[in-house]
C-alpha positions as YAML, in Angstrom:
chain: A
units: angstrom
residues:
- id: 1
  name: UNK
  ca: [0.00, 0.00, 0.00]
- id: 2
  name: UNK
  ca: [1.47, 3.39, -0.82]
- id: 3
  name: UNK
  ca: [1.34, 6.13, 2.01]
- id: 4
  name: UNK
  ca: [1.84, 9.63, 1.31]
- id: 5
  name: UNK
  ca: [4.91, 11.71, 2.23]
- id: 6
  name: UNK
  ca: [5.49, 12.81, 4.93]
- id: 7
  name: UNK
  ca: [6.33, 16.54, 4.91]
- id: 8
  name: UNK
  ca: [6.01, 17.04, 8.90]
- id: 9
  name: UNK
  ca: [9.40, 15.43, 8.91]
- id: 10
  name: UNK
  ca: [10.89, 16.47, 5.98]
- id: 11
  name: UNK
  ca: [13.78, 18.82, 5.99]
- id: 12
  name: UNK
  ca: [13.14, 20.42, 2.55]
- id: 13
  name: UNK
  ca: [9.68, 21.14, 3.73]
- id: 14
  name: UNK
  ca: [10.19, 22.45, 7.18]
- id: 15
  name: UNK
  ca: [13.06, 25.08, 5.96]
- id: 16
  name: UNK
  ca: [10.43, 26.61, 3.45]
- id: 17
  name: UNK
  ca: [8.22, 26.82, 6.12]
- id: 18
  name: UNK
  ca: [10.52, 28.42, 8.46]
- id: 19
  name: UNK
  ca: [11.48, 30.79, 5.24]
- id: 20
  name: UNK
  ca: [8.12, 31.52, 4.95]
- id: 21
  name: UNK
  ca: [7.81, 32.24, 8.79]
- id: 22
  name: UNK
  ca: [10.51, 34.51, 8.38]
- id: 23
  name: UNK
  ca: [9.42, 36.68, 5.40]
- id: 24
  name: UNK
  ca: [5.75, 37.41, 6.91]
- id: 25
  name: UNK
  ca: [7.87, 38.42, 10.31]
- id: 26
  name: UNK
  ca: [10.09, 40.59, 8.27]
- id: 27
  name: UNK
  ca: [7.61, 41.90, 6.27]
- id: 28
  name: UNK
  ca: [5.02, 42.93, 9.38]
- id: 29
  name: UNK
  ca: [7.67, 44.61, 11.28]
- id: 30
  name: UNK
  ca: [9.30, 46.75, 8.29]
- id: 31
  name: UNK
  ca: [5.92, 47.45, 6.02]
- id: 32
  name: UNK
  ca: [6.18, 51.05, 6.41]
- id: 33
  name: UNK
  ca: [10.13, 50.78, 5.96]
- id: 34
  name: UNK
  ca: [9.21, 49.58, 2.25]
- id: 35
  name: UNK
  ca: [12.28, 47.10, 1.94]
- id: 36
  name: UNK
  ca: [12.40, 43.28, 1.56]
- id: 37
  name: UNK
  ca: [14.85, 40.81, 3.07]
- id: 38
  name: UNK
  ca: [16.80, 40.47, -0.14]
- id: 39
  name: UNK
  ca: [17.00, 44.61, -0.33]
- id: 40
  name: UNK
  ca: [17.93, 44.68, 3.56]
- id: 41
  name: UNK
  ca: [20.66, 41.94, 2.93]
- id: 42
  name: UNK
  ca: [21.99, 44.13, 0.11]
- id: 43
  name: UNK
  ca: [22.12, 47.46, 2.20]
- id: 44
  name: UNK
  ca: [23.97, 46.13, 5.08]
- id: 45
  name: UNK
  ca: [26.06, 44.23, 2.93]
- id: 46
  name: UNK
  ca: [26.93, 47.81, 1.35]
- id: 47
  name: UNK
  ca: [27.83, 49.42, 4.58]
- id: 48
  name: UNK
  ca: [30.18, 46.85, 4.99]
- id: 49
  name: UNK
  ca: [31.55, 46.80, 0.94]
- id: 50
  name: UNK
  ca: [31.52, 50.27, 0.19]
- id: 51
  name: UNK
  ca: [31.93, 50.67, -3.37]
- id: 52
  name: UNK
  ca: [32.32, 47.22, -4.31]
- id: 53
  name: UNK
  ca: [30.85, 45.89, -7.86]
- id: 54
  name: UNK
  ca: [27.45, 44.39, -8.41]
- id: 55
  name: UNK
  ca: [28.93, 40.53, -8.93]
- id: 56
  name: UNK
  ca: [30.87, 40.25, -5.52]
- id: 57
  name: UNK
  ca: [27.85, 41.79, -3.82]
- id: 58
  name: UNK
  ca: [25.67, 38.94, -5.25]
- id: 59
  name: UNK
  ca: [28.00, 36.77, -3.94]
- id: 60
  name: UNK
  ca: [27.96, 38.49, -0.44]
- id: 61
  name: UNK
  ca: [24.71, 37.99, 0.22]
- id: 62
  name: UNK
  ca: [24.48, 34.54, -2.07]
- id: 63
  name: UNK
  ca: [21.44, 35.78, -4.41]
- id: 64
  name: UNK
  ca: [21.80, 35.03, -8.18]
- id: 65
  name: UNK
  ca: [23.67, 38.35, -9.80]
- id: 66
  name: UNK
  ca: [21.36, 38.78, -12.60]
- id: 67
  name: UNK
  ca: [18.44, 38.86, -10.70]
- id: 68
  name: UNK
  ca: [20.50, 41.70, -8.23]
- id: 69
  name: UNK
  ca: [20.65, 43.67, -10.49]
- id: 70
  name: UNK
  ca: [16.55, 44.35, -10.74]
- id: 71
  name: UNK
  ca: [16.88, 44.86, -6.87]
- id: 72
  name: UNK
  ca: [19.83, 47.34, -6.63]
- id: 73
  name: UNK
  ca: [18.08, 49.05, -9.64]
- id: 74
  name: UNK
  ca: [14.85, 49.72, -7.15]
- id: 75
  name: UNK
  ca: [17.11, 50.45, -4.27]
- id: 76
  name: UNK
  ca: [18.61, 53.39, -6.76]
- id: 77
  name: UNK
  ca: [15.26, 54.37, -7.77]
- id: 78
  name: UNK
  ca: [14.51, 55.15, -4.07]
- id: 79
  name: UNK
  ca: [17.78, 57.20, -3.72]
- id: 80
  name: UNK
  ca: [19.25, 54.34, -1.49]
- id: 81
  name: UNK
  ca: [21.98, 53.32, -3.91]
- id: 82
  name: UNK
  ca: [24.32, 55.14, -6.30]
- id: 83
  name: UNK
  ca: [26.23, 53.17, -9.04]
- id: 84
  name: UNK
  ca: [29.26, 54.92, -10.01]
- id: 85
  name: UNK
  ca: [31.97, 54.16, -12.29]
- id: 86
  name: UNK
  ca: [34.91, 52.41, -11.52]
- id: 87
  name: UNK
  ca: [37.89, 54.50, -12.22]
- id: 88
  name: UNK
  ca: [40.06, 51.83, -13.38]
- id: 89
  name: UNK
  ca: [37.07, 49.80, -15.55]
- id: 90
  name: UNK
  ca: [35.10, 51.97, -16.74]
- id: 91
  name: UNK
  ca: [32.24, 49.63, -17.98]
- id: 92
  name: UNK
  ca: [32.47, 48.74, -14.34]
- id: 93
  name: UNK
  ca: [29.73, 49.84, -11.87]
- id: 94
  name: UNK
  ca: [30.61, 49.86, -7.99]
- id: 95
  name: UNK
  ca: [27.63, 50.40, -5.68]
- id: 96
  name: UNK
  ca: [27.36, 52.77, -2.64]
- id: 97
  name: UNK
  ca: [25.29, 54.02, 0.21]
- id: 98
  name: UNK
  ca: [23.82, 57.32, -0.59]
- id: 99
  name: UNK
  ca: [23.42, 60.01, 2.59]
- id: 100
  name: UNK
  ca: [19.57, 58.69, 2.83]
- id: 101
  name: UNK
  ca: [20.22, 55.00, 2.35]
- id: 102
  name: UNK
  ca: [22.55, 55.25, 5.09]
- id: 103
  name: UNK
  ca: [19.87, 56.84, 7.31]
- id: 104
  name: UNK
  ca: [16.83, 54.42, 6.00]
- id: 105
  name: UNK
  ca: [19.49, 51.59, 6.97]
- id: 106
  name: UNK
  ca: [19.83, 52.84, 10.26]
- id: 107
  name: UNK
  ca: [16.24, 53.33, 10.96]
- id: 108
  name: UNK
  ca: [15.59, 49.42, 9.81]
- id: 109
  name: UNK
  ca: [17.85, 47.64, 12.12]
- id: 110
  name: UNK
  ca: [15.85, 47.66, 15.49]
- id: 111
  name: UNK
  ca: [12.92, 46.20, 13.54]
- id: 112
  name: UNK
  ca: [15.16, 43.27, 11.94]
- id: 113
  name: UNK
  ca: [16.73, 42.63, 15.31]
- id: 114
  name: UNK
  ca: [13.33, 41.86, 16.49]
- id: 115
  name: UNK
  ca: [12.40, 39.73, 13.44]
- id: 116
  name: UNK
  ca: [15.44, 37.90, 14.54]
- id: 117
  name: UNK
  ca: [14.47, 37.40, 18.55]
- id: 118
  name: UNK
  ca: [10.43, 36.58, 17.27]
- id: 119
  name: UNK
  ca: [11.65, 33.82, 14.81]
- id: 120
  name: UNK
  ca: [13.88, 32.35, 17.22]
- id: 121
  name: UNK
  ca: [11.31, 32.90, 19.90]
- id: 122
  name: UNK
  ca: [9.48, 29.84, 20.34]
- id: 123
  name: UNK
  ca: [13.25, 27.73, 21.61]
- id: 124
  name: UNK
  ca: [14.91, 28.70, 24.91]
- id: 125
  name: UNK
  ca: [17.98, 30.65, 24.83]
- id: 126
  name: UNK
  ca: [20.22, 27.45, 25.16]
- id: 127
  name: UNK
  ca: [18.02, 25.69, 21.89]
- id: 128
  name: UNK
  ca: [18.39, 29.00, 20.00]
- id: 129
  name: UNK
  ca: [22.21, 29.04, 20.20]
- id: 130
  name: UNK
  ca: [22.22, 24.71, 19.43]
- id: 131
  name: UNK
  ca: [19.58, 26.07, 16.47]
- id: 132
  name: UNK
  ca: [21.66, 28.31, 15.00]
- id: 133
  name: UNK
  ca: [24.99, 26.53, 15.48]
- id: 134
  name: UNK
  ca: [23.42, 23.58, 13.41]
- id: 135
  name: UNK
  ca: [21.73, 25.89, 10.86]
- id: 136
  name: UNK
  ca: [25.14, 27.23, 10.01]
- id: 137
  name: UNK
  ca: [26.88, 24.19, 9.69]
- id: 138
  name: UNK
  ca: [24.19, 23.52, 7.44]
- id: 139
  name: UNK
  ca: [24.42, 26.23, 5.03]
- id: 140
  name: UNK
  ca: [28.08, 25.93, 4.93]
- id: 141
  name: UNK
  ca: [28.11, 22.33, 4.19]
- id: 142
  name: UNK
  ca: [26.49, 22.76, 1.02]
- id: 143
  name: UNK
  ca: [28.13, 25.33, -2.07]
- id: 144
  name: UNK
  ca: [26.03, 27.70, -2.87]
- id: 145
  name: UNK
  ca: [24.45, 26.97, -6.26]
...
């Protein structure tokens, strides 16, 4: 007799869940901020990488580059990002913070900090640190595609 899959235990399953968990927290807490995770991720990864080039950033914060480039493009439409030319490369573009991405960055961070702490709310301290340890290891064990 054939028995359906069981998704309740399947890993595949349960880490698009908790992805989706994640998103709808991110997205309550920063609606009026008018940025998504992948935007965030790019933002912070800027004030980190000032004037690095569109490909490595991709690669920072492991999102295809094509697609990126659609994303930093609406980031620069709200006056959050600049692409300038690199001096060297011409054809090259390096990204940085403009004055008001800086401050919309700043203003964001409280609110992901708590998306953080609500996601990870529902484990004790101790099981958050053993969830995150293992959740790690598990990203790094596998290349990014």
């Amino acid at each position: 007799m054939n028995h359906a899959f069981d998704f309740a235990v399947a890993p595949g399953h349960l880490i698009r869940r908790a992805h989706q968990i994640s998103v709808a927290l991110f997205n309550e807490h920063l609606a009026t901020a008018g940025v998504t995770p992948v935007q965030f991720a790019i933002l912070n990864a800027l004030l980190d990488s000032p004037g690095v080039d569109q490909i490595t950033l991709a690669k920072r914060v492991a999102f295809d580059p094509a697609t990126s480039g659609s994303v930093i493009g609406r980031l620069e439409s709200k006056g959050w990002v600049e692409r300038c030319a690199d001096k060297v490369d011409r054809r090259r573009k390096l990204l940085v913070l403009t004055p008001q991405g800086l401050q919309a960055l700043a203003g964001m961070k409280s609110a992901v900090a708590d998306v953080q702490a609500e996601i990870l709310s529902p484990l004790e301290p101790p099981e958050q640190a053993q969830f995150m340890h293992l959740l790690s290891r598990l990203v790094a064990g596998h290349p990014v595609p």
